[in-house]
C-alpha positions as CSV (number, residue, x, y, z in Angstrom):
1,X,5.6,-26.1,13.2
2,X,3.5,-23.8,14.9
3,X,5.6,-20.2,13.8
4,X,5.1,-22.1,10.4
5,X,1.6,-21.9,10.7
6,X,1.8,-18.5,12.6
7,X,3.2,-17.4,9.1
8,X,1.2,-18.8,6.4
9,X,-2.1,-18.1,7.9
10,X,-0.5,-14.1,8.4
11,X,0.1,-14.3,4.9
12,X,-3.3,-16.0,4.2
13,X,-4.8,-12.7,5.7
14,X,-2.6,-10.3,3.9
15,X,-3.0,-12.1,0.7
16,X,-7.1,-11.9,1.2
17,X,-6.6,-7.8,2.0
18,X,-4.6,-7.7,-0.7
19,X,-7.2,-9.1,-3.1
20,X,-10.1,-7.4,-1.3
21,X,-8.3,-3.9,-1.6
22,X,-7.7,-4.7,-5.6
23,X,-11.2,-5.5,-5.6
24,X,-12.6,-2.0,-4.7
25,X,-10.1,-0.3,-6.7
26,X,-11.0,-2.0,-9.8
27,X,-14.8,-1.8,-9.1
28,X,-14.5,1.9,-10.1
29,X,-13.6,0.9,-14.0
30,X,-17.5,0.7,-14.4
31,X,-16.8,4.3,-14.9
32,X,-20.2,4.6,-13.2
33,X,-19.4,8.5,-11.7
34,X,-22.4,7.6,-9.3
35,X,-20.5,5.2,-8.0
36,X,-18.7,4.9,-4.7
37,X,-16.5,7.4,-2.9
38,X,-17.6,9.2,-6.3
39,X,-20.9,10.5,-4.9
40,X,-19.2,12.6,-2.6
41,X,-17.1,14.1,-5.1
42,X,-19.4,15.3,-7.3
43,X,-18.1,19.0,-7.3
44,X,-14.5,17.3,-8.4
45,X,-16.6,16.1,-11.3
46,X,-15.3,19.0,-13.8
47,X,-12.0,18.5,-12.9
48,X,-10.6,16.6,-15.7
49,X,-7.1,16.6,-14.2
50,X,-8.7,14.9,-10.9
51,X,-11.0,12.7,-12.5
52,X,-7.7,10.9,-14.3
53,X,-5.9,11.2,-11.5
54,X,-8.1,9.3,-9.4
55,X,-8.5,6.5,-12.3
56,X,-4.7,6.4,-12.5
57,X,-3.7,6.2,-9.0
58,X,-6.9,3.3,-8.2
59,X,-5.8,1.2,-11.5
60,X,-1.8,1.4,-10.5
61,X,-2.1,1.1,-6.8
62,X,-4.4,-2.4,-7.7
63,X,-1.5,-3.3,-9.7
64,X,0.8,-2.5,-6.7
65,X,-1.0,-4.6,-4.5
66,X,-1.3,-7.8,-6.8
67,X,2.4,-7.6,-8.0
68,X,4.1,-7.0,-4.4
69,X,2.9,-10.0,-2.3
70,X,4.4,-12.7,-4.7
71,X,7.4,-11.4,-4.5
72,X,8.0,-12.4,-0.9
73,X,7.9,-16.2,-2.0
74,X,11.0,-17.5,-2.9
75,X,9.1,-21.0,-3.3
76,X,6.5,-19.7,-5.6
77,X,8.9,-17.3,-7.3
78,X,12.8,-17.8,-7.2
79,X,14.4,-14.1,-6.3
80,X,17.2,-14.7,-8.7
81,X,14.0,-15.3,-11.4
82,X,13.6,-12.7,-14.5
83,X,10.2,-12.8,-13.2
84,X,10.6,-11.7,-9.7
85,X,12.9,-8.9,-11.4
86,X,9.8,-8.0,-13.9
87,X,7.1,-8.0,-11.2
88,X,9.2,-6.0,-8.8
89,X,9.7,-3.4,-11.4
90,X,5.9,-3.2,-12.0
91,X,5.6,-3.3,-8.2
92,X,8.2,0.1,-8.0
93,X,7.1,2.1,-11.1
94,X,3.7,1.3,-10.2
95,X,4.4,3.4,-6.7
96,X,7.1,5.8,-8.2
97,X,5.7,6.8,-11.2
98,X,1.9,6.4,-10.9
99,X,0.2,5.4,-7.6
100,X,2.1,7.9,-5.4
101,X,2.6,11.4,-7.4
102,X,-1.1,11.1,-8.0
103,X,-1.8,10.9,-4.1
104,X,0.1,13.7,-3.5
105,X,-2.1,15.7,-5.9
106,X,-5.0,13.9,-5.1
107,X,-4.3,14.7,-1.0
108,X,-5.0,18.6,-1.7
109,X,-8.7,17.7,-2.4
110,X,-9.0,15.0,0.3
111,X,-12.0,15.4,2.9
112,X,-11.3,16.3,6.2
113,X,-9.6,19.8,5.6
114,X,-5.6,20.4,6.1
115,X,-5.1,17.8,8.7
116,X,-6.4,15.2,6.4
117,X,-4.8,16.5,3.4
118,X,-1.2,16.5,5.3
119,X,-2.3,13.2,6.4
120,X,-2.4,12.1,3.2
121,X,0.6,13.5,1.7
122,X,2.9,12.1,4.5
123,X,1.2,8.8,3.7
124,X,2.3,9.1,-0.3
125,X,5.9,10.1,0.9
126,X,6.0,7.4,3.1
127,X,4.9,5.0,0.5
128,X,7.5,6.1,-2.2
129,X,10.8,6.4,0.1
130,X,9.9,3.1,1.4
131,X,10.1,1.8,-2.4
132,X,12.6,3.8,-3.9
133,X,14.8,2.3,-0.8
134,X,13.6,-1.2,-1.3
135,X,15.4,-0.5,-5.3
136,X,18.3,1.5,-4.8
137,X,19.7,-1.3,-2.3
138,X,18.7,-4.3,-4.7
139,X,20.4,-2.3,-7.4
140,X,23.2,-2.2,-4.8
141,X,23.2,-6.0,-4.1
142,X,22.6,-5.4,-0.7
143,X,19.5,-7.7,-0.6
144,X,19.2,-7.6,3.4
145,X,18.4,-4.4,3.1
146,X,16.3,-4.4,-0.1
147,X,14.4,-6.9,2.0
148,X,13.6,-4.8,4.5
149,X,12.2,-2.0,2.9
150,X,10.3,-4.1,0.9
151,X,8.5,-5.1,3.9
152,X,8.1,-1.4,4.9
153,X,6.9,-0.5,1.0
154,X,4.3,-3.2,1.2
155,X,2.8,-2.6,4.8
156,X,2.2,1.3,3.2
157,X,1.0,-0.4,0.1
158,X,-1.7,-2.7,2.1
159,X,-2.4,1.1,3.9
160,X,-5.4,1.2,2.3
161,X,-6.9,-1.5,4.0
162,X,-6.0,-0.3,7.3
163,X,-8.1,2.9,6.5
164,X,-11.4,1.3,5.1
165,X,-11.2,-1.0,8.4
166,X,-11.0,2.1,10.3
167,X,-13.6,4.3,8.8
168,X,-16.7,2.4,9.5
169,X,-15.5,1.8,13.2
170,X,-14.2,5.3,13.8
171,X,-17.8,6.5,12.5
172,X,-19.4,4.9,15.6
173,X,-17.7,6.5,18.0
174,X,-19.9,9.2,18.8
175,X,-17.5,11.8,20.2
176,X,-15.9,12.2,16.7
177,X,-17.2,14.3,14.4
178,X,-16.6,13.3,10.4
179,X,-14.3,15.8,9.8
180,X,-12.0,13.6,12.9
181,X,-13.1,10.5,11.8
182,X,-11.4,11.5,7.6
183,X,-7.9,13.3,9.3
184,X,-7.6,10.2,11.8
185,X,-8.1,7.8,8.8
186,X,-5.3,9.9,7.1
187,X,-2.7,9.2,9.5
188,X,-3.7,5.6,10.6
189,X,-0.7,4.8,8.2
190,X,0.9,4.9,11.0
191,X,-0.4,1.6,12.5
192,X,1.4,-0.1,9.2
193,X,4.7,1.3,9.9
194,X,4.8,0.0,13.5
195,X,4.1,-3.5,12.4
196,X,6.4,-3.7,9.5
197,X,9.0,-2.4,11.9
198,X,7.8,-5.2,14.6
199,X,8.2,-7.8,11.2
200,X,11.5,-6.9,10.5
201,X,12.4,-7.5,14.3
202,X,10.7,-10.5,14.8
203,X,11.3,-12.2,11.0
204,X,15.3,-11.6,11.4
205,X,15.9,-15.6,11.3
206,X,13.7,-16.0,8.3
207,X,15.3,-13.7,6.6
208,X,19.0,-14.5,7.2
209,X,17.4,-17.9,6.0
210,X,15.5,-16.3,2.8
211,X,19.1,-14.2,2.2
212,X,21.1,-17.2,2.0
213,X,19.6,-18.2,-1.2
214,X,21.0,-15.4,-2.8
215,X,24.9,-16.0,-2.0
């Protein structure tokens, strides 16, 4: 009873980041250029190519977030379902096709100089391998494994969060300067790969459980 309730109220607070992330992504389709992380990017203003970029990668990665959580409820949404197969293949071509090529261009103009553009670009590759594994083992029918890197596609998806809670906190720490503070909030990624790693470990029952459904 009590890892029961250890689990839903984790996913009650993933589920809320989840939403609150979404939020702020899709705040910016006032198209309000005044708006936002936008008043610091003026001089990207004339940049056409960036300025579509950054619309394309906010609206997909929203769709990202929205379409991956469900899919880790069997009870809400049976795995075998044609729509756990649909939502998933929003969830992947969302990252694949959209969300993550536009990071990777959008890293080169990040603040924070080189270490926070390579910051950013290991975060996009470590979003996208994470998903491509999660579909070439489902299209393998190994769904162990496709379980797995699910969890590890989603913990980079919900990076986001992870950085906005650090930026206001690394900002008050007076011995960082702000070019630090944006290359530390590149690679706090890292924080979500440890815990989707201490998941797996630590969720091995559950998901021998979740797996069996799918004999």
């Amino acid at each position: 009873m009590i890892q029961r309730s250890i689990f839903y109220t984790a996913w009650l607070i993933v589920i809320y980041f989840a939403l609150y992330l979404a939020s702020i992504a899709l705040s910016y389709f006032n198209f309000d250029l005044q708006y936002g992380f936008l008043k610091a990017k003026q001089h990207m203003l004339s940049n056409q190519l960036w300025v579509v970029f950054f619309f394309v990668h906010l609206f997909f990665g929203a769709l990202a977030t929205l379409s991956g959580w469900p899919l880790f409820f069997s009870k809400l949404i049976a795995f075998r379902s044609k729509t756990h197969q649909r939502l998933g293949q929003l969830y992947v071509y969302s990252i694949l096709f959209f969300t993550g090529p536009t990071g990777l261009y959008l890293a080169f103009f990040a603040e924070g100089g080189l270490g926070a553009t390579v910051g950013f670009l290991a975060m996009c590759f470590c979003w996208m391998l994470p998903t491509y594994r999660a579909l070439y083992h489902v299209l393998k029918q190994n769904f162990q494994k496709h379980y797995e890197w699910m969890i590890r596609s989603y913990a980079m998806t919900l990076s986001g969060v992870t950085l906005r809670l650090f930026m206001p906190f690394g900002s008050k720490i007076d011995m960082l300067t702000e070019q630090a503070v944006f290359v530390m909030s590149s690679w706090v990624f890292v924080f979500n790969i440890l815990l989707a790693e201490l998941i797996i470990i630590f969720n091995k029952p559950r998901t021998a459980a979740l797996l069996k459904q799918l004999e």
